[in-house]
Structures are given as structure tokens and as C-alpha cells.
N, C-alpha and C positions, 0 to 999 in steps of 0.2 A: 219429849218427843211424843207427838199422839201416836195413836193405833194406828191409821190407815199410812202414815210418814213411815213406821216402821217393819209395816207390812211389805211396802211396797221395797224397802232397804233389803228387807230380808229374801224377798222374791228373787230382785237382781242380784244380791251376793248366790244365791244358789243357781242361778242360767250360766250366771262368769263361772262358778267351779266347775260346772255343767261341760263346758263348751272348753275348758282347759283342760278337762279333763278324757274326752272323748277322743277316740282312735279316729287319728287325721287324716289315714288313708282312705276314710269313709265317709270324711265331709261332715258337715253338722244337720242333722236330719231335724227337723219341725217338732217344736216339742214345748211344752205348755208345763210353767210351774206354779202348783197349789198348794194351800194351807190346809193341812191336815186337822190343825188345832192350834187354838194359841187363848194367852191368856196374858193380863197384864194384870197385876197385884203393886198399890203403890206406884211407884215411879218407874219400875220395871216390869219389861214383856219377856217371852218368850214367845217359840212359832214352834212348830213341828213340820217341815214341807217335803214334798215330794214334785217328780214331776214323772209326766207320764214315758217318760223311756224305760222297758221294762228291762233294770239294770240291777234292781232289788237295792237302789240305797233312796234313803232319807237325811234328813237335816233337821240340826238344830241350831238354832239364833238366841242368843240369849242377849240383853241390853240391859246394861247395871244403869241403873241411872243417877247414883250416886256418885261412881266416876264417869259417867258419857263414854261409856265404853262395853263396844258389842264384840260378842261369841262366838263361834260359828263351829259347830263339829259336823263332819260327815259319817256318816253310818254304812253299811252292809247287812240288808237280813240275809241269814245263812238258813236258817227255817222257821217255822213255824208249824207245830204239832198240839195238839190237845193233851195235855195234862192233867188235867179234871176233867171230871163229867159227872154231872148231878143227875139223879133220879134213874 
């Protein structure tokens, strides 16, 4: 599988979680999903995505491609604080 084939897999697997996921009484509001990062090493990629509803989760897609077979976890950030600090 190239890059931009599984990019585009990985985009649509996170709009469907997206939209199965979203409080029905409020309809599915306009919303755009993006590659935060991604890398492919040998026969296998991963993605890191986001999309812009501020819901605080992200996604990862991982593609083994030794078996043809993709990943998919959902995340939650809970925070984000400074634990070092230099100088």
C-alpha cells in the first residue's frame, strides 16, 4: 500500500469513528480531518490524526504489512502540563 492510499484509509477510518461517535441530538456539525504525523518504515505506516472538533481526542492507524492488516486506537487528552523546563 503506498502512502497517500493510506493516508487517505486512515483519514476516512477517523470521520466514520467521528460521526458514530457524536451526540445525535446535535446532528453532525462540519469538520475536517488532519495528519498530525505519520511515517512509513519498510512496508509499514502509521498516522497520528486529529480533526478539528475541539473534543480533545486523536487517533492512531497503524498498517502491518506483513499481514495486510490495519490498527486503529482512539485516544483522549486529559491534560497537558509542563514537566520540565530548561534554563
Amino acid at each position: 500500500m503506498g502512502n497517500h492510499e493510506f493516508i487517505e484509509k486512515a483519514k476516512k477510518a477517523v470521520r466514520e469513528y467521528t460521526i458514530e461517535h457524536l451526540d445525535k441530538s446535535e446532528g453532525v456539525p462540519p469538520f475536517d480531518v488532519f495528519v498530525v504525523w505519520c511515517c512509513k518504515t519498510l512496508q509499514n505506516h502509521k498516522a497520528l490524526l486529529s480533526t478539528t472538533i475541539s473534543d480533545g481526542m486523536y487517533y492512531e492507524v497503524t498498517y502491518n504489512g506483513d499481514k495486510n492488516e490495519a490498527y486503529f486506537d482512539a485516544y483522549k487528552k486529559f491534560e497537558n502540563k509542563v514537566i520540565m523546563k530548561e534554563g
